[in-house]
Phi, psi and omega in degrees: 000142211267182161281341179278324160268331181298314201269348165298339189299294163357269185270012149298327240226333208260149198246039180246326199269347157280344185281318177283331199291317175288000218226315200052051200295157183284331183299320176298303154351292165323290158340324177252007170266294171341315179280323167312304155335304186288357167300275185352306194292303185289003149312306202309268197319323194293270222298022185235340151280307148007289213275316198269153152247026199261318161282151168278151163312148193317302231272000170275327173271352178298132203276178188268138172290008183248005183276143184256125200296337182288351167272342172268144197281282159311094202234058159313194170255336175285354165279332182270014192270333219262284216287312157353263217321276149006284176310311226278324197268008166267336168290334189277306203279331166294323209273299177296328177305322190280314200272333148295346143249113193246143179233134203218134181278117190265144186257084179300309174308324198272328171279350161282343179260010190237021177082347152339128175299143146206143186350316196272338191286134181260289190249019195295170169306323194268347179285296166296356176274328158310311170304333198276324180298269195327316175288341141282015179266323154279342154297296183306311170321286187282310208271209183271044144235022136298327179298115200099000181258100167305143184055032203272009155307326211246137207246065197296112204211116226206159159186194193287306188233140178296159164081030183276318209092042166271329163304330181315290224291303204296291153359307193278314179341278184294327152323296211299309196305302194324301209271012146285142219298297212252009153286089173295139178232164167215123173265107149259151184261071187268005168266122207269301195299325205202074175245149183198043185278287203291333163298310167319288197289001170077047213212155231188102159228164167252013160211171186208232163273329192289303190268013151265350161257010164264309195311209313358050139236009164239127180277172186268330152310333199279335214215327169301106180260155186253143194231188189245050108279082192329319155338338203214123189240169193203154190214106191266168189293327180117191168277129166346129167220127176311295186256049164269358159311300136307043197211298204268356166272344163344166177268346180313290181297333201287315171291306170341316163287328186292311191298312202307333168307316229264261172339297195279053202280349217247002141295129203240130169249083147274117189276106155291117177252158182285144184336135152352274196264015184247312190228119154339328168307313169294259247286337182296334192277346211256349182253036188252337159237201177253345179214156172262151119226143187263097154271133185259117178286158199251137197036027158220345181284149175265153159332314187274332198283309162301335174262007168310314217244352175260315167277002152281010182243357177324302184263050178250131189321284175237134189223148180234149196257137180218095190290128222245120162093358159239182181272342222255158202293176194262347176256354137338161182224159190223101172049056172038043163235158193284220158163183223074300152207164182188119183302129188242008176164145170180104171263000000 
């Protein structure tokens, strides 16, 4: 088999670029105009070994990258259909490299106006609330009050009700760790119903957690994106699903969290999860880590409604409370819980 064929083989075969093609990502798309191209060439090269003896068969004669075409005395058309060709399956081989490891550009200006951490920020107001947030959840990870917290690695970033600003909070969460020298963060997008991980961040894939856990044929490579933060990687919700909820209660998912504990031990994983008091899902994710945060938006979620959402976390290792959306100093109290960040339980 020739390389040109090996590489149609390739990506004839690969179920990632089908999964994208249906998705109608522009990289799968590319791919297959390339192979059609890559048809071309090789008609080109059959009926141009025919017409020559001057030459050996492609696969004894493929020119060298290092050869220069203005330097051969001798150029038929199956040498210049062969150097074609070449380029077209080194643009192909890029092409499956970009939609399998996918790399994605975060548009730091625009999420600085939109209140966002961002690299450039040094002392803003919103960098220091963050450090007070992080630090014991990184602590409880890494330091020596990690012991004994299973998975404490691992993050939950929560609320009662939609539009309290829990995605805001998990998204600045994960910047803030990300933008320390020696951290990794991995954002999953786990409200599946309503995700907006990826819109926020003005960024586009076309599978996510809902279909590596219906798939088995989608790998956890598949789905992992790399962003121009070194720090920080991101896993968006995927396509709708009527039963995601069963899905993300799975035995699947369930090994899925163990590993990422596990594996990744030197990495904090946060999950924007769906509301409490909204969806089921939050309670299936939450026994799924080691720590919650609860945002609570200020002055308008009730009362009952926060201790609603404390007593579906009763059997969670640690949950820190973060009042979300006010003026008011950060050592102040809210229906007597602390907040900015405030421990609501840690046995």
């Amino acid at each position: 088999m020739s390389i040109i064929e090996k590489a149609l083989s390739k990506a004839g075969s690969d179920s990632l670029i089908s999964q994208a093609l249906e998705a109608n990502s522009p990289e799968a798309e590319e791919i297959v105009e390339i192979d059609e191209e890559q048809d071309k060439l090789i008609a080109e090269i059959n009926k141009a070994d025919r017409e020559s003896n001057l030459f050996k068969s492609f696969e004894e004669n493929e020119v060298s990258d290092d050869d220069d075409d203005d330097d051969n005395y001798f150029n038929p058309p199956k040498e210049k259909a062969k150097v074609k060709a070449k380029a077209s399956i080194k643009k192909q081989s890029q092409s499956i490299d970009k939609l399998s490891n996918q790399y994605v550009e975060i548009d730091w200006t625009r999420l600085e106006e939109m209140g966002f951490v961002s690299p450039g920020d040094i002392n803003t107001q919103a960098i220091e609330e963050y450090r007070n947030l992080k630090r014991p959840l990184v602590e409880n990870a890494f330091g020596l009050n990690s012991v004994g917290i299973p998975r404490g690695n691992l993050i939950l970033v929560t609320s009662s009700v939609p539009e309290e600003g829990k995605t805001f909070t998990a998204i600045n969460l994960a910047l803030s760790i990300a933008n320390e020298r020696d951290k990794q963060v991995l954002l999953i997008d786990a409200d599946v119903a309503r995700p907006s991980v990826a819109k926020t961040l003005g960024i586009e894939y076309p599978i996510g957690l809902i279909d590596y856990l219906e798939n088995d044929d989608i790998a956890y490579a598949d789905i992992e994106v790399k962003t121009n933060m070194p720090g920080l990687t991101l896993i968006t919700a995927g396509k709708l699903h009527k039963h995601s909820t069963e899905l993300l209660s799975s035995n699947k998912m369930a090994a899925f969290a163990e590993e990422l504990s596990n594996r990744y031990p030197d990495r904090i994983v946060i999950f924007d999860s769906p509301p409490l008091l909204a969806a089921t899902q939050g309670d299936v994710l939450a026994k799924l880590v080691g720590q919650i945060v609860l945002v609570i938006e200020a002055e308008r979620t009730l009362q009952s409604m926060v201790k609603a959402s404390v007593d579906k976390l009763a059997d969670c290792e640690v949950v820190l409370a973060v009042l979300n959306k006010t003026k008011i100093g950060l050592v102040d109290l809210y229906y007597g819980y602390g907040y900015g960040y405030g421990r609501y339980g840690h046995k």
